[in-house]
C-alpha positions, 0 to 999 in steps of 0.5 A: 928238478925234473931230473930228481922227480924222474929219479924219484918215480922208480922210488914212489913206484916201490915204496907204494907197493911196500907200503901198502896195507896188504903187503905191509901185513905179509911181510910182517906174517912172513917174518918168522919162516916160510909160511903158506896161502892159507896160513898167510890168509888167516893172519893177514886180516880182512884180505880176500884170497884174490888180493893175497894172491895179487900182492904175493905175485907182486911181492914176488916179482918186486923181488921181496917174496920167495915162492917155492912149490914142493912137488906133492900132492896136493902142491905145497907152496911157501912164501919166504922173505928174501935178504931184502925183505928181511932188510925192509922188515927191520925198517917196518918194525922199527915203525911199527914201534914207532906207531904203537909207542904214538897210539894214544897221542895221534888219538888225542891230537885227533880228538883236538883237531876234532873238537876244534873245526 
């Protein structure tokens, strides 16, 4: 048992920081090309400049996130998925799916629970 929750930590360690809202909405952002901050910035709703900043950094040392910096002025950066974030982004979208398709029964199996306690 303690063996596979050792295993288990590096597991935990990465699904919390691919899971998590910020990093699950620029993945999805960054799904279609390579995209820049301030695009990323206005799709990914309600992120402050700081926590983009930290979750690409973070993206990007998890090895999901490509940042390439074009030698111009002003510096033009881009982020661009890796073949494993493509991987990952095949996995959210079918969940995505899954949670659009749900909607509307996760609602009213809350408003039972609701009503009920």
């Amino acid at each position: 048992m303690a063996t596979q929750l050792a295993e288990a930590c590096p597991i935990v360690e990465v699904l919390d920081h691919v899971a998590g809202k910020w990093s699950i909405g620029i993945i999805v952002a960054a799904a279609n090309g390579p995209v820049r901050f301030t695009e990323l910035e206005r799709t990914v709703e309600g992120i402050s400049r700081r926590m983009l900043t930290l979750n690409l950094r973070k993206l990007e040392r998890d090895g999901l996130l490509v940042r390439t910096v074009y030698p111009t002025v002003p510096p033009k950066v881009e982020y661009t998925l890796t073949d494993m974030a493509r991987e990952l982004y095949a996995s959210l979208s079918g969940l995505l799916g899954w949670a659009e398709r749900h909607r509307g029964e996760i609602a009213c199996a809350r408003a039972v629970y609701d009503a009920a306690s």
